[in-house]
C-alpha positions as CSV (number, residue, x, y, z in Angstrom):
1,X,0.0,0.0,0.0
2,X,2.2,2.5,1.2
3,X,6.0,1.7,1.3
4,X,6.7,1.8,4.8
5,X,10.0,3.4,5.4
6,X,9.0,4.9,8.9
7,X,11.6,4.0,10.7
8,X,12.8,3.8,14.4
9,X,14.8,6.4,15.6
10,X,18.7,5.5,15.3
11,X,19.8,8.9,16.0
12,X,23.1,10.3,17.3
13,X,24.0,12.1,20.6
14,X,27.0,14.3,21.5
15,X,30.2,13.5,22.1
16,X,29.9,12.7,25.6
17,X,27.7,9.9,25.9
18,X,29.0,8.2,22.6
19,X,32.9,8.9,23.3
20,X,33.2,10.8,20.4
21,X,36.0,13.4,19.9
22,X,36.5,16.4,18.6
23,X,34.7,16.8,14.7
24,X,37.0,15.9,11.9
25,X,37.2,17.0,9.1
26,X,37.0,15.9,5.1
27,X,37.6,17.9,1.6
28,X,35.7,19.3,-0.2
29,X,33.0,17.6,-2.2
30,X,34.2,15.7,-5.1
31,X,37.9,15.5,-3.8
32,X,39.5,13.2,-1.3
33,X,38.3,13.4,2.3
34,X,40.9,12.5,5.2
35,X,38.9,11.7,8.0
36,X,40.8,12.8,11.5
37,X,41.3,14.9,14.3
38,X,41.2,18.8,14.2
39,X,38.9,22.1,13.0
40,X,37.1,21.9,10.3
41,X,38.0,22.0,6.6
42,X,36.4,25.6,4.7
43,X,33.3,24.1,3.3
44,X,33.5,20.1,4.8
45,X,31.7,18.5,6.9
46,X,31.5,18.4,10.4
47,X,31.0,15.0,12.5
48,X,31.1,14.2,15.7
49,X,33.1,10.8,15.4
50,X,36.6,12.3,16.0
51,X,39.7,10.8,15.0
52,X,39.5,7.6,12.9
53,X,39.0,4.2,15.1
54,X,41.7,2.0,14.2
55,X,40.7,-0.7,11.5
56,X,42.4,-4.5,12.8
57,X,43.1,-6.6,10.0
58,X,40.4,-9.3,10.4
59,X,41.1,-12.6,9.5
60,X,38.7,-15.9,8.8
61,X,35.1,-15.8,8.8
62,X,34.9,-12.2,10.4
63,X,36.1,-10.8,7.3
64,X,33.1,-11.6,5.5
65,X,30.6,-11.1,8.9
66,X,28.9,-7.3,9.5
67,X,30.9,-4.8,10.9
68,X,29.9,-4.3,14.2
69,X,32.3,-1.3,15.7
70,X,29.4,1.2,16.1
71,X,27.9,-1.1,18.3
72,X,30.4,-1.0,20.9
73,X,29.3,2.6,21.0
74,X,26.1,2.6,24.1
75,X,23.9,4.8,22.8
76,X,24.1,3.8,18.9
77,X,23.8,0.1,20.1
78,X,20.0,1.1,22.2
79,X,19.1,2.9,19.7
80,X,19.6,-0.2,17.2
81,X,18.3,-2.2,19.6
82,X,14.9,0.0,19.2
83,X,15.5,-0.1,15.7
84,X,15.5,-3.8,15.1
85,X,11.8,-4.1,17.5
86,X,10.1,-1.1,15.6
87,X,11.0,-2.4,12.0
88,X,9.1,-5.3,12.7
89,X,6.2,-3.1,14.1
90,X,6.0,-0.7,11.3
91,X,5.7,-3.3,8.6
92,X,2.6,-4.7,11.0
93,X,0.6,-1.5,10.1
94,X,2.2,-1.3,6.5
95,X,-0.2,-4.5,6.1
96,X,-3.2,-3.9,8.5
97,X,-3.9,-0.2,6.5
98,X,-4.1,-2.0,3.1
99,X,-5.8,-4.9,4.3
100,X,-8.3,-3.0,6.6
101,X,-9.2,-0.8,3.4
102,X,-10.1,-3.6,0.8
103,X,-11.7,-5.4,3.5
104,X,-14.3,-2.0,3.5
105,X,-14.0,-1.6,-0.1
106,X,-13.7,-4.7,-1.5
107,X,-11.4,-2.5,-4.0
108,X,-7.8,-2.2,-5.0
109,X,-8.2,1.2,-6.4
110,X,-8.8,2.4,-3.0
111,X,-5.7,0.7,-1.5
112,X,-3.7,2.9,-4.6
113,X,-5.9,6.4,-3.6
114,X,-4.4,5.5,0.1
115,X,-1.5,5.3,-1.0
116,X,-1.5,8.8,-2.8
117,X,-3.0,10.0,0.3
118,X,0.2,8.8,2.5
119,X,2.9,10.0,-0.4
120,X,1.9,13.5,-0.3
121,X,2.5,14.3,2.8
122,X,5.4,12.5,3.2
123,X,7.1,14.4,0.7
124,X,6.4,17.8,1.8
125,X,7.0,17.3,5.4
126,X,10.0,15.3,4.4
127,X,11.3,19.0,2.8
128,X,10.1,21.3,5.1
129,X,11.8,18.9,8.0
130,X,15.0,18.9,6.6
131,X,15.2,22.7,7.2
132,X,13.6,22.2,10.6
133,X,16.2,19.5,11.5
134,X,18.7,22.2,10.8
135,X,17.6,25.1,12.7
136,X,16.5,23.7,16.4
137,X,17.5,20.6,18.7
138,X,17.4,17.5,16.9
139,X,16.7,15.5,19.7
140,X,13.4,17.7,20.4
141,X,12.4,17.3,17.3
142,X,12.7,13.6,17.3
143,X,10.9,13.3,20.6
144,X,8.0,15.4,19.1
145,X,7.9,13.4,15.9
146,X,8.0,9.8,17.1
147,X,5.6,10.5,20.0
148,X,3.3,11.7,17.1
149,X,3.5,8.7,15.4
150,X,2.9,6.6,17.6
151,X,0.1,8.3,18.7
152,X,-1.3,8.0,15.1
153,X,-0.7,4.1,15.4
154,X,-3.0,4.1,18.8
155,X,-5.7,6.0,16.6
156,X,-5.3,3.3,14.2
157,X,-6.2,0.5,16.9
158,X,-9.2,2.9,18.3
159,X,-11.0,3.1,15.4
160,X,-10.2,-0.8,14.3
161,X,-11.6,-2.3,17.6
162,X,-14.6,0.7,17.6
163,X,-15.4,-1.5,14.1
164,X,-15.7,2.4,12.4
165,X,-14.5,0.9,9.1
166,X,-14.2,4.8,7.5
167,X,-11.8,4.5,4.3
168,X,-11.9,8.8,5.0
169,X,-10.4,8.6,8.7
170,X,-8.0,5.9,7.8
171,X,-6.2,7.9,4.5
172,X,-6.6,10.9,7.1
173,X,-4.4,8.9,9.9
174,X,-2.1,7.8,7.3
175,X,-1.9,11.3,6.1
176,X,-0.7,12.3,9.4
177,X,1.3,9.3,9.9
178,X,3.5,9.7,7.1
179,X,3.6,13.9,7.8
180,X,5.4,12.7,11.4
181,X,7.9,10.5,9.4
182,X,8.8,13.2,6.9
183,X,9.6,15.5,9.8
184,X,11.2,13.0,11.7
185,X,13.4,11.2,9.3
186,X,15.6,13.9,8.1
187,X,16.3,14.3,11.9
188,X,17.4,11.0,12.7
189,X,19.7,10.4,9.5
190,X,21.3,13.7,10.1
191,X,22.3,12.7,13.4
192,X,24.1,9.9,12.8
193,X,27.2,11.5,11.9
194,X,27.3,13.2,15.1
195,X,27.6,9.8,16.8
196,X,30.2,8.0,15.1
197,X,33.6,9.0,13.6
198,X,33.8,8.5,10.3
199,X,35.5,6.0,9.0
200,X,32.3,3.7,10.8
201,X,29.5,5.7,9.0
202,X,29.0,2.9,6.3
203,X,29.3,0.3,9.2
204,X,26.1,2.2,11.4
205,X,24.8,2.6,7.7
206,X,24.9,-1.1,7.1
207,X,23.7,-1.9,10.9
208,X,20.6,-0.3,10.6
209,X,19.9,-0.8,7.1
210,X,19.9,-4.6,7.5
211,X,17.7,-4.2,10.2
212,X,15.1,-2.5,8.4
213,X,15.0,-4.8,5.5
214,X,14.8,-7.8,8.0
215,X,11.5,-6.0,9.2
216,X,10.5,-5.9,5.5
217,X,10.6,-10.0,5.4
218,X,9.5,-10.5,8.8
219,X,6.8,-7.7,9.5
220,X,4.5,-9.1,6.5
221,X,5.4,-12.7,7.2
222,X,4.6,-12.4,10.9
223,X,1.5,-10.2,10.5
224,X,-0.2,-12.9,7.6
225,X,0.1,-15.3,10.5
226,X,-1.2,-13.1,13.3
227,X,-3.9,-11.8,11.7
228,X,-6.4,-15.4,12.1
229,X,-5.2,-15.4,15.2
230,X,-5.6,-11.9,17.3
231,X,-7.3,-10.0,14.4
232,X,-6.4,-6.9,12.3
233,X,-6.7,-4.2,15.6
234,X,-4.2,-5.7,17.5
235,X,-1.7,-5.6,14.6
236,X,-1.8,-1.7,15.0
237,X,-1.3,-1.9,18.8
238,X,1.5,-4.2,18.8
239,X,3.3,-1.2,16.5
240,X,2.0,1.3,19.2
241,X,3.8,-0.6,21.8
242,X,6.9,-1.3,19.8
243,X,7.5,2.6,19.4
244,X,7.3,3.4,22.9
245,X,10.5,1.7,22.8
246,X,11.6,4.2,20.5
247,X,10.0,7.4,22.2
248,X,11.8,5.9,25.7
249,X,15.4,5.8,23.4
250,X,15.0,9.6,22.4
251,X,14.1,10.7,26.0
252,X,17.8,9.4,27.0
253,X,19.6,11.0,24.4
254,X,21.3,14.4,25.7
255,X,20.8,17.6,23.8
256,X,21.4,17.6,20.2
257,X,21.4,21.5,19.1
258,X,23.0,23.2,15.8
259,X,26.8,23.2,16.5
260,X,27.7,26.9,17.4
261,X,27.4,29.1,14.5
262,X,26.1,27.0,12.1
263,X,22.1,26.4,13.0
264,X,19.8,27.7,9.6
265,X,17.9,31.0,10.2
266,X,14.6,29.8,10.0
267,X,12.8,26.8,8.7
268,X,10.6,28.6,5.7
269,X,10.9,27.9,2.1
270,X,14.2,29.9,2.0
271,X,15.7,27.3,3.9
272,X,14.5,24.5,1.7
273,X,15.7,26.1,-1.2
274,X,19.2,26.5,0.4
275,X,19.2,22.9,0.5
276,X,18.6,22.0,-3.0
277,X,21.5,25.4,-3.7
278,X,23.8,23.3,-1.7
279,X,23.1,19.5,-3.4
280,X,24.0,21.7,-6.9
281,X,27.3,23.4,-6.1
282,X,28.8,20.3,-4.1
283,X,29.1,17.8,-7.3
284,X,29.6,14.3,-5.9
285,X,26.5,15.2,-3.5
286,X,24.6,15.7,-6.7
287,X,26.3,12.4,-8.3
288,X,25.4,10.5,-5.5
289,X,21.4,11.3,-6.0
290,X,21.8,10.8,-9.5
291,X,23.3,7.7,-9.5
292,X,20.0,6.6,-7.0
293,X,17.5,8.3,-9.2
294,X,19.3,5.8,-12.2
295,X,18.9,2.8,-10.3
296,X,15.5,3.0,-9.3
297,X,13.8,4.8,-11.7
298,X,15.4,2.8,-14.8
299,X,15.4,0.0,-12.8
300,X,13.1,-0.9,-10.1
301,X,10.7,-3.3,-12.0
302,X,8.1,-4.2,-9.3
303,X,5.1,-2.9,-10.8
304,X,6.0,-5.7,-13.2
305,X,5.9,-8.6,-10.5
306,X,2.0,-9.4,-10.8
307,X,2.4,-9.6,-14.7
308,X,5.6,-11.9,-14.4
309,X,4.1,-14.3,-11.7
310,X,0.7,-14.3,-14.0
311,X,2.4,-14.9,-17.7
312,X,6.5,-16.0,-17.7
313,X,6.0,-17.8,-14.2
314,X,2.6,-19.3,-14.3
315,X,3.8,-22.8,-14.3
316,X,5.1,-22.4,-10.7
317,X,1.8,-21.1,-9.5
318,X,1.0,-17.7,-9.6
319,X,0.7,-17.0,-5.6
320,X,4.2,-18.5,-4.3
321,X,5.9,-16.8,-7.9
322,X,4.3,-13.1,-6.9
323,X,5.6,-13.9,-2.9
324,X,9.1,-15.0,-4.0
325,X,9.5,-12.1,-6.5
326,X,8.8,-9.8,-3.9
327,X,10.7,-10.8,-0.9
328,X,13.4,-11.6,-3.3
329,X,15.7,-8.6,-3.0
330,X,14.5,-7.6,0.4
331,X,16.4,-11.1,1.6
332,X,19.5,-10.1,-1.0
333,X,19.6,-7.2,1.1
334,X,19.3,-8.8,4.1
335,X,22.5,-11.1,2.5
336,X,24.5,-8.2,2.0
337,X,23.8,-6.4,5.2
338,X,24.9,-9.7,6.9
339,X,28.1,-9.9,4.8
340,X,29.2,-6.1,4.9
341,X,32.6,-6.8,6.5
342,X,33.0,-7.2,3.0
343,X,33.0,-4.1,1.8
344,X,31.8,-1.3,5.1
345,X,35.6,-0.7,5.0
346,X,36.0,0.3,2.1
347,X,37.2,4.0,1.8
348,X,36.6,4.8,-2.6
349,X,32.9,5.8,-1.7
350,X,32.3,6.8,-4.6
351,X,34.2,4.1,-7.0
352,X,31.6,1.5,-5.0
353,X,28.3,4.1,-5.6
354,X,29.5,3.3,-9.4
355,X,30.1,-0.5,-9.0
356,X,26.9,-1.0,-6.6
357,X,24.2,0.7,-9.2
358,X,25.8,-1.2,-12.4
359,X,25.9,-4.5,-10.0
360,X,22.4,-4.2,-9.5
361,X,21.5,-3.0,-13.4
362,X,23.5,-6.1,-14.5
363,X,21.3,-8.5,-12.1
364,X,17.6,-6.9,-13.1
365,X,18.9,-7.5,-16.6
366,X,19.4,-11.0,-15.7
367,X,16.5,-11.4,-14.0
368,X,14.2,-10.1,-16.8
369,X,15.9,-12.8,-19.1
370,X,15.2,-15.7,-16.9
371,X,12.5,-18.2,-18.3
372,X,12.7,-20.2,-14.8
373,X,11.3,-18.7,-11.7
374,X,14.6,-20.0,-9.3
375,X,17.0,-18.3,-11.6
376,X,15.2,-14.6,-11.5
377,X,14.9,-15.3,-7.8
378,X,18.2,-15.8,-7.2
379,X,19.4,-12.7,-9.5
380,X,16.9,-10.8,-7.8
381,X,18.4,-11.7,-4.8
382,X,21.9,-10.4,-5.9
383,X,20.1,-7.2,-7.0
384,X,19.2,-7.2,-3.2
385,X,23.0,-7.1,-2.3
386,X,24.0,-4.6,-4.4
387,X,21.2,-2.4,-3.6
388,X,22.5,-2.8,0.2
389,X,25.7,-1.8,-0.8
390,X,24.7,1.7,-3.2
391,X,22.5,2.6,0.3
392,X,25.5,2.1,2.2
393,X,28.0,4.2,0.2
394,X,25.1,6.9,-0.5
395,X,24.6,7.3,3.0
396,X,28.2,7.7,3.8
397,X,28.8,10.2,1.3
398,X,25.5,12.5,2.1
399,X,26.9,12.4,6.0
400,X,30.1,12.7,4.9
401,X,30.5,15.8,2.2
402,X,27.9,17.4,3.8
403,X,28.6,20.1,6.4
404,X,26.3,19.8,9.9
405,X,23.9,22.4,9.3
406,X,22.9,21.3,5.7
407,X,22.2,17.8,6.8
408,X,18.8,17.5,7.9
409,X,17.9,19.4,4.5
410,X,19.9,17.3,2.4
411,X,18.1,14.2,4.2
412,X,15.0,15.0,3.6
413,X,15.8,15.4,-0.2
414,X,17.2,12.0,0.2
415,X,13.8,10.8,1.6
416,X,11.9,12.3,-0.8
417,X,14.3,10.1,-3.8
418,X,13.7,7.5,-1.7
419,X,9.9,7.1,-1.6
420,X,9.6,8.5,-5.1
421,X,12.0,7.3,-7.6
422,X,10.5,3.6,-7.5
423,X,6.9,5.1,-7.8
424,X,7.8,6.7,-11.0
425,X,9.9,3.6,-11.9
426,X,6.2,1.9,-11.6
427,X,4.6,4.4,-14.3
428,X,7.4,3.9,-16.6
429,X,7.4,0.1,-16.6
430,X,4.1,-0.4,-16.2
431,X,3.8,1.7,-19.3
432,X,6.9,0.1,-21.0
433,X,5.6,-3.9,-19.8
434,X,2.1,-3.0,-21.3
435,X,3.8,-2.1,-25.0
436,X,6.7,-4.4,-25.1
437,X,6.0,-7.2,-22.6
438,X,7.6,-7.5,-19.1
439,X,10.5,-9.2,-19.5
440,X,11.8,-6.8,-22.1
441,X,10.7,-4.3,-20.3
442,X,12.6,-5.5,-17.0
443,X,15.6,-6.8,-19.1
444,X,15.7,-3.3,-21.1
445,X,15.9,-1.3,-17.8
446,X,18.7,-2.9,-16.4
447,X,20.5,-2.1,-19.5
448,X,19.6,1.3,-19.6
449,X,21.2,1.4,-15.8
450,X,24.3,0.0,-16.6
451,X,24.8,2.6,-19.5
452,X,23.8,5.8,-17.8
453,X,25.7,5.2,-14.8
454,X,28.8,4.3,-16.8
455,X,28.1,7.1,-18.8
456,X,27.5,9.5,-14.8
457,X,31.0,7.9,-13.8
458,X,32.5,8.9,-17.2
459,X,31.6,12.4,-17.8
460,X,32.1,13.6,-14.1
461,X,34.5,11.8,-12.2
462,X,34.0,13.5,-9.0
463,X,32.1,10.6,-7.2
464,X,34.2,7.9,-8.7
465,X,37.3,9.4,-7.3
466,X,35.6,10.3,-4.1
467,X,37.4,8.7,-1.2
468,X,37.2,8.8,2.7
């Protein structure tokens, strides 16, 4: 219905509850960045990491296994923690809303309008937060936003077990829901960087990444099977309860204010603009998006799925092909997230933003070629991993080449790429499936991903040779 990316809160504190030093600093967009000790570089970033941790050579298995280091950090590893329970929690309501409203309706046009009806929102208040994320206390702000939503999921249950079955009040909740994430997200990715130094950024990237896409598998798995047994309310409770846990994590975080000097004037339209200003003049920051606009717009072929598991998969049945074909890359990312020792060290950012999106053009290619239904699993699966690693490296480098007081605004653009590159991904090859068939259309896509993106990394270099 709604693709649920409201998220616990994994945010940062200062310095002295995490044992961070002193900010370090990096160069300047599109260069090298030395991550260490000392002021600021004119125009980097700021974090609140401090000098670079030292990196152990790793031998064996644990060279393959997740890099845990942020972890050992106390408040990062409760905040996790919160993460990993309220994943599971938010993908319970991301099942009960669509589920409650074609029970009502009996319609799956409705289940699309509520979807529109979530989106909205989430894009504006994504924006506007950004600039509010900048400008006061991020920890206020996330204590505000996450008690709102989980306020909205308590309004949920109420009108579930009250049997009101209104379509209106539920797209109005979810309204509101996703209005709370967009002002709360920016917040919490912004603050990350202020809680680990950061040579560990695509480690705490990885951490709670995997996390998230475990929740994808599990939430839906787990609510399918709760659902004959406590009924749809209690779904919406259960993810009332779980983000208490979060609400409880925020209250213990210490004050998380704009470092001296640097807080936005305001939160207006101004402000918002600023932000997009910024993501223009600081190149690999504008690569970076590109590169994620490629990958899922060109190549995000899930609006294909029910046509695949209907026509090329049929002979497998059509129910267990449309499951498999869309749990199939959230368990690839799952895989990768598991296995990131392999690659959260890494320090060419960029170089593995390039490899990542061509990794995962190269697998939807595959999979729209495959006649046999364990084959475009399986490449859908790798497409999983390398969309793991792409977050991973994205993330780094919008924390990273990004100074403090422009990151809650550049998070919330991120947000809003997020959430809507695949949705226009689903006009383009839902259109292109219906004129050329959907395995061309899926096959062509991952072609065209692998040539822009060569053609990105080609014509500006700055987020290939980007390094940390």
């Amino acid at each position: 219905m709604y693709r649920a990316t409201r998220m616990s809160v994994d945010t940062s504190q200062s310095s002295t509850d995490s044992g961070a030093a002193a900010p370090g600093g990096d160069a300047e967009a599109g260069g090298a960045a030395a991550p260490g000790g000392g002021a600021e570089t004119p125009g980097g970033p700021q974090t609140g990491g401090g000098a670079e941790t030292e990196r152990p050579a790793r031998s064996g298995w644990r060279r393959w296994a997740m890099d845990t280091r942020p972890l050992r950090r106390p408040a990062y590893r409760r905040l996790w923690t919160s993460t990993a329970v309220t994943s599971v929690g938010s993908q319970l309501t991301a099942v009960a809303v669509p589920k409650q409203i074609y029970d009502i309706t009996g319609s799956s046009a409705w289940v699309g309008y509520a979807s529109l009806a979530g989106l909205v929102p989430l894009v504006v208040f994504a924006l506007w937060g950004g600039a509010i994320a900048d400008s006061m206390d991020r920890r206020k702000l996330l204590l505000v936003t996450n008690t709102g939503i989980a306020v909205t999921s308590l309004l949920f249950w109420a009108q579930a077990v009250t049997g009101l079955d209104s379509v209106p009040v539920l797209m109005l909740l979810l309204a509101l829901q996703q209005a709370f994430f967009g002002l709360n997200s920016p917040a919490r990715s912004a603050s990350i960087a202020r809680l680990v130094p950061a040579d560990e950024l695509p480690a705490a990237n990885a951490l709670g990444a995997t996390v998230m896409q475990t929740g994808s598998v599990a939430g839906p798995m787990l609510a399918g099977a709760l659902i004959p047994l406590i009924g749809l309310p209690e779904l919406y409770l259960i993810d009332a309860v779980a983000l208490c846990v979060t609400v409880w994590a925020v209250l213990r975080l210490p004050a998380l204010p704009p470092l001296s000097g640097k807080a936005a004037q305001g939160a207006g339209l101004r402000q918002v603009v600023a932000g997009f200003r910024y993501i223009a003049l600081h190149r690999v920051l504008l690569l970076s998006f590109l590169a994620d606009i490629i990958a899922m717009v060109l190549g995000m072929p899930r609006a294909l799925f029910p046509q695949l598991a209907a026509e090329t998969y049929a002979p497998y049945g059509e129910g267990l092909a449309l499951g498999l074909l869309f749990a199939a890359i959230p368990i690839g990312a799952v895989l990768g997230g598991l296995l990131s020792g392999t690659f959260s060290r890494a320090r060419r950012h960029g170089l593995m933003v390039i490899v990542s999106v061509a990794a995962w053009g190269a697998a939807i290619a595959g999979f729209g070629l495959s006649p046999s239904l364990w084959v475009a699993v399986a490449f859908l699966a790798v497409a999983g991993v390398a969309d793991m690693v792409s977050m991973v490296f994205r993330g780094a480098i919008l924390l990273s080449a990004a100074t403090d007081e422009m990151r809650g605004r550049l998070q919330g653009v991120f947000t809003v790429v997020v959430v809507g590159g695949p949705r226009v991904a689903d006009v383009l090859h839902g259109t292109a499936g219906s004129a050329f068939g959907a395995p061309a259309a899926v096959a062509g896509g991952g072609l065209l991903v692998i040539a822009a993106v060569l053609v990105l990394a080609f014509v500006s270099p700055a987020l290939r040779r980007y390094t940390i």
